[in-house]
C-alpha positions in Angstrom: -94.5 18.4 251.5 -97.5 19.7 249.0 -100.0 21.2 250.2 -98.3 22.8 253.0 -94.2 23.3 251.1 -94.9 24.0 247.4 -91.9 23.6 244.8 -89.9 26.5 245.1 -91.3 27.8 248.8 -88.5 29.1 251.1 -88.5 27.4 254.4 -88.3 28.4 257.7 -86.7 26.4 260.4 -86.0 27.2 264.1 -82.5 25.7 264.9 -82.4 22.6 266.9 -85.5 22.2 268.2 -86.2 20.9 271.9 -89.1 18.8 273.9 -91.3 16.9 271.6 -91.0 16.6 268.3 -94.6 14.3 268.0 -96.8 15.3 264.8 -94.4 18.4 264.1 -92.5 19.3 260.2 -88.7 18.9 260.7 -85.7 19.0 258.5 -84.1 15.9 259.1 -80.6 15.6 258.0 -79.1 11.8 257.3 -75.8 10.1 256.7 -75.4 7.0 255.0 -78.8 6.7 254.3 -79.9 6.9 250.7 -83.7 8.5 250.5 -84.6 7.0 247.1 -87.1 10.6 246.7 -84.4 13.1 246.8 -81.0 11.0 247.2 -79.8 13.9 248.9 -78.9 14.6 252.7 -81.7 16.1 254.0 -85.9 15.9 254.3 -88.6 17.6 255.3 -91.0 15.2 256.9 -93.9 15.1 260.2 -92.1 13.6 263.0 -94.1 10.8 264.3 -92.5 8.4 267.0 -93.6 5.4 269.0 -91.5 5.2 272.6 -91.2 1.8 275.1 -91.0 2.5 278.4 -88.0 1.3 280.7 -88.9 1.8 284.3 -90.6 4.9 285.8 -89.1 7.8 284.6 -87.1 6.5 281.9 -88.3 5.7 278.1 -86.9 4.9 274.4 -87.9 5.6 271.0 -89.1 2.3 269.7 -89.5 3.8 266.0 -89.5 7.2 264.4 -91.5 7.8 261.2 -90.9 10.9 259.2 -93.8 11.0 256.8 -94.1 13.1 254.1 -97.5 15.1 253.4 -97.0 14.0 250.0 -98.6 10.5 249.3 -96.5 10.3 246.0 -93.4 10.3 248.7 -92.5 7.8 251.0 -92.0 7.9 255.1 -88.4 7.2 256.3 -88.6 4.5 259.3 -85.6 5.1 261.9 -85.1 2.3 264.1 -82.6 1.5 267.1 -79.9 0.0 264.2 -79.6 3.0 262.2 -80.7 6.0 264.5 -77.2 7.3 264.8 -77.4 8.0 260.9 -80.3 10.6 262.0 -80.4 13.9 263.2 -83.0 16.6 263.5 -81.9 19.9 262.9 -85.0 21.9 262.7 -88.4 22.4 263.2 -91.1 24.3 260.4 -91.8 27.5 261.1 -93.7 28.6 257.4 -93.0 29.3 254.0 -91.8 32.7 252.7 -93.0 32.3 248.8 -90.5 33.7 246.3 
């Protein structure tokens, strides 16, 4: 996430974030998904989503794009087929540098 997360930063999350997540760093942790950057279970990304809405009140994420800052990295697309491999378990607060 260069500029903003340099290598060895410390990150700051608030736990489980709530309301909307639109142009916001999160940690996103996966399963079963292999993120050919890291190959690990987590990323740091910006949250970007596109919704569809069904009826007045009620809507769906059409697509979520976490996209890294980075443009040596690339974005992970969620869709409706593997969202439930997905979860969001924090939102940036800042770096504390070592």
């Amino acid at each position: 996430m260069e500029p903003i997360i340099n290598d060895g930063d410390y990150c700051v999350f608030r736990a489980n974030p709530a309301g909307s997540r639109q142009g916001k760093i999160v940690l996103a942790q996966h399963y079963n998904f292999y993120d050919a950057d890291y190959t690990g279970g987590y990323s740091i990304k910006t949250y970007h989503s596109k919704k569809k809405q069904e009826g007045p009140e009620n809507w769906t994420h059409e697509e979520i794009v976490l996209e890294p800052k980075n443009a040596n990295y690339n974005p992970i697309i969620i869709n409706e087929e593997n969202s439930e491999e997905f979860r969001i378990v924090g939102e940036f607060v800042g770096t504390i540098k070592p």
